[in-house]
C-alpha positions in Angstrom: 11.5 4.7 9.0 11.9 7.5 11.0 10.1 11.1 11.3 12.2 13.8 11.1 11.8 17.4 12.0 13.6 20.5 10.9 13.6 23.1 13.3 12.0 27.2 12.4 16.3 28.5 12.4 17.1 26.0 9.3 13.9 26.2 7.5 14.2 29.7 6.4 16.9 28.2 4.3 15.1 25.4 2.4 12.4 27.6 0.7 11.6 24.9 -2.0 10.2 20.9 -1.3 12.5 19.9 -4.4 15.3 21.0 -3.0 14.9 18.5 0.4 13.4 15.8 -1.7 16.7 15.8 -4.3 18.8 16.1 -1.4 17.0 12.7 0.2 16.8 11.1 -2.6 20.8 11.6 -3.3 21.3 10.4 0.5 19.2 7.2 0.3 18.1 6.6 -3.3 20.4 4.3 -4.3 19.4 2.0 -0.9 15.5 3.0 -0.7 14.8 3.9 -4.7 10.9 3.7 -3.7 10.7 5.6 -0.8 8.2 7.9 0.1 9.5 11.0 2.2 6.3 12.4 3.0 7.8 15.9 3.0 5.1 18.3 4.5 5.9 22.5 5.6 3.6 22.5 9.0 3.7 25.3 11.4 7.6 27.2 9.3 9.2 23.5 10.1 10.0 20.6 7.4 8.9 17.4 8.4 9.6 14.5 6.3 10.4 10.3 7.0 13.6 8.8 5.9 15.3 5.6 6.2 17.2 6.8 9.6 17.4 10.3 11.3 19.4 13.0 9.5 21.7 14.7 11.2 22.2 18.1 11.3 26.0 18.3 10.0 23.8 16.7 6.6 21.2 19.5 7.1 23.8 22.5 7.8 25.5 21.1 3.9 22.2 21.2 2.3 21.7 24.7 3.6 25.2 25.6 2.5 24.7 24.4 -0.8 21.1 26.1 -1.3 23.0 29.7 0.1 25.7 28.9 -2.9 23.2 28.3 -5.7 21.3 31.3 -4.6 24.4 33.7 -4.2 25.4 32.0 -7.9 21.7 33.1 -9.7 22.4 37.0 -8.1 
């Protein structure tokens, strides 16, 4: 298990817990189906434990793909 910690500049893109929770559990769900990710919003960062460290490539998708589905709802 490792903690990981999203810094302030990408979590003023992930607004909602559900949105990093689906986007864990599509990463490691089929390997981890019972994992708890802990996700907490302390201090404008997530925090949340996962099988390994994300890296930010993964986190700079999930941000592009919660920019699209907002710019698709407008």
């Amino acid at each position: 298990m490792v903690f990981n910690v999203l810094d302030p500049a990408q979590t003023r893109y992930i607004v909602n817990e559900e949105d990093l929770e689906s986007f864990l559990k599509e990463k490691y769900g089929k390997e981890h189906p019972d994992f708890d990710y802990n996700i907490e919003h302390v201090c404008d960062r997530w925090t949340f434990e996962a099988p390994e460290q994300v890296e930010e490539d993964e986190i700079r998708r999930l941000i592009d793909d919660i920019e699209k589905r907002v710019k698709e709802k407008t």
